[in-house]
C-alpha positions in Angstrom: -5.5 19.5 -15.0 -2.0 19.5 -16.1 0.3 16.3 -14.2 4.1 16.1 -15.0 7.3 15.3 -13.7 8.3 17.8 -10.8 11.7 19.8 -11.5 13.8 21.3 -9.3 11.9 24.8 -9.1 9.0 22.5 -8.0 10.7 22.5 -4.3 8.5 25.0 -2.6 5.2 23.5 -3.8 6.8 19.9 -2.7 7.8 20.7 0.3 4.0 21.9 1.4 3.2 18.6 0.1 5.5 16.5 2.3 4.2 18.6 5.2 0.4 18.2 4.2 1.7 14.4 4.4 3.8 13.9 7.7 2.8 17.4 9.6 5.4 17.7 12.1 8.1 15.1 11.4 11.6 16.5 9.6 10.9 17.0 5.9 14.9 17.0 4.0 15.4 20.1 2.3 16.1 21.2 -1.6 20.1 19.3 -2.2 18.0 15.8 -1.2 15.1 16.7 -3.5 17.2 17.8 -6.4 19.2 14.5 -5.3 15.2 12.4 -5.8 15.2 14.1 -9.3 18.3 12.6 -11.2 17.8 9.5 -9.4 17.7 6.8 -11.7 14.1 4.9 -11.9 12.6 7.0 -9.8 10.1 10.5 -10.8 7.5 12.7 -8.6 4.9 13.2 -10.5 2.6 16.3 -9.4 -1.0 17.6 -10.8 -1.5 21.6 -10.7 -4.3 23.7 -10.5 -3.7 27.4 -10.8 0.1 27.4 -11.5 0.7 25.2 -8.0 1.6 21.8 -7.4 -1.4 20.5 -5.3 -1.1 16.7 -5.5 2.1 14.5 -5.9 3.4 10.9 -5.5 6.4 9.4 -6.0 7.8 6.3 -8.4 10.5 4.3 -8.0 11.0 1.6 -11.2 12.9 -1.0 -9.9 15.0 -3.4 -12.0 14.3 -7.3 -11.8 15.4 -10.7 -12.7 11.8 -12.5 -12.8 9.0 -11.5 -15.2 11.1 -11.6 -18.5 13.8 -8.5 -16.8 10.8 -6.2 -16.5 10.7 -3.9 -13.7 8.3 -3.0 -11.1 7.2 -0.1 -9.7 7.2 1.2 -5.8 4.7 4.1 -5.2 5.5 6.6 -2.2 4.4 9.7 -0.3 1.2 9.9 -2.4 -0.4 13.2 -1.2 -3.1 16.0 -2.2 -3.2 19.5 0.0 -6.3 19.2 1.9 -7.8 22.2 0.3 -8.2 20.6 -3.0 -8.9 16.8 -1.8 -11.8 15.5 -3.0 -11.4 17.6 -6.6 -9.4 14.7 -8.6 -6.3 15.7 -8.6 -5.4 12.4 -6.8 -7.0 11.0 -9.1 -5.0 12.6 -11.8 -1.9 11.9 -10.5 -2.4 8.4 -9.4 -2.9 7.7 -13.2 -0.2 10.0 -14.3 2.2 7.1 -12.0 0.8 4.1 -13.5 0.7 5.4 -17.0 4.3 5.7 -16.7 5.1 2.6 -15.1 3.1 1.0 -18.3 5.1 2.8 -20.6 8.4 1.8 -19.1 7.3 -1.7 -19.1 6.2 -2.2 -15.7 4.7 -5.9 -15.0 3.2 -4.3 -12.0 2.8 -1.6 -9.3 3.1 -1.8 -5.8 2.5 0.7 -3.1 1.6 0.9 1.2 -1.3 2.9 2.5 -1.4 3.8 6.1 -4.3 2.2 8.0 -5.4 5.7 9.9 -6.2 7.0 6.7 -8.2 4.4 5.3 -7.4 5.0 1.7 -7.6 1.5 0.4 -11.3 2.4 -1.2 -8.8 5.1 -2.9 -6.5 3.1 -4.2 -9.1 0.1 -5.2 -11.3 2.6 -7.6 -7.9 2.5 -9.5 -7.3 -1.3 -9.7 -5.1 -1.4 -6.7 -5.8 -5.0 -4.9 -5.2 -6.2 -1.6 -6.3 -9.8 -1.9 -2.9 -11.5 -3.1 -0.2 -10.3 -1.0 0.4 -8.8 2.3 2.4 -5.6 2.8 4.7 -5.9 5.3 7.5 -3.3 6.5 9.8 -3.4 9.2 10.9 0.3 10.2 13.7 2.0 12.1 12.1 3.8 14.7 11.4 7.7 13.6 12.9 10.5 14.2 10.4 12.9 16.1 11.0 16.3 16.0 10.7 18.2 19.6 9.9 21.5 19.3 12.0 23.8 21.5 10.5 25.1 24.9 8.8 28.3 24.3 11.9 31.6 26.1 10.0 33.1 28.8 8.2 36.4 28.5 
């Protein structure tokens, strides 16, 4: 099982991802993912099984003034194609994120989970804990995409 960071020919495989992970909502296309790349601090990190990308997550390391000047890192749109759940690829690429955040010097990892899913027992079998601080958010209300009335046949 081969994890890495995602490059720009990655797009195809990463956008099936981000549509595994938010179904019909608006996914941004290839300039803002090639603009996710070069961003500073932050990788995606995807697992593949026969030349695909089937799991992914993102990492954001995040500069900081307390803990010594050592960042911290913000995990996003962690996600595995439904085919292959269940095979260890999230698994695989879950540590793939917090190896690197270790190895730039990370004092620690943070990261939301959304309640339908129930994914906390997930996250908890990799040393994820939810006993010291509460994740809060506060959110813009999304954008829902309407599909387009069907023409008349």
């Amino acid at each position: 099982m081969l994890c890495r960071a995602l490059i720009d020919s990655d797009f195809a495989d990463a956008q099936a991802l981000y549509h595994e992970l938010v179904g019909q909502e608006p996914v941004a296309g290839k300039a803002q993912f090639e603009a996710i790349l070069r961003h500073s601090g932050t990788q995606i990190i995807g697992c593949e099984a026969v030349g695909s990308v089937v799991s992914m997550a993102t990492l954001h390391l995040l500069p900081n003034m307390t803990n010594g000047g050592r960042p911290y890192g913000l995990v996003e749109n962690v996600v595995t194609l439904a085919a292959v759940q269940g095979h260890g690829f999230g698994r695989a690429v879950m540590e793939a994120v917090i190896a690197s955040a270790w190895a730039a010097n990370a004092y620690k990892i943070m990261l939301l989970t959304g309640k339908a899913a129930d994914a906390r027992g997930f996250y908890k079998k990799l040393g994820f804990s939810d006993e010291h601080k509460h994740g809060m958010m506060l959110r813009r209300v999304a954008l829902r995409h309407t599909p387009e009335p069907a023409s008349p046949t």
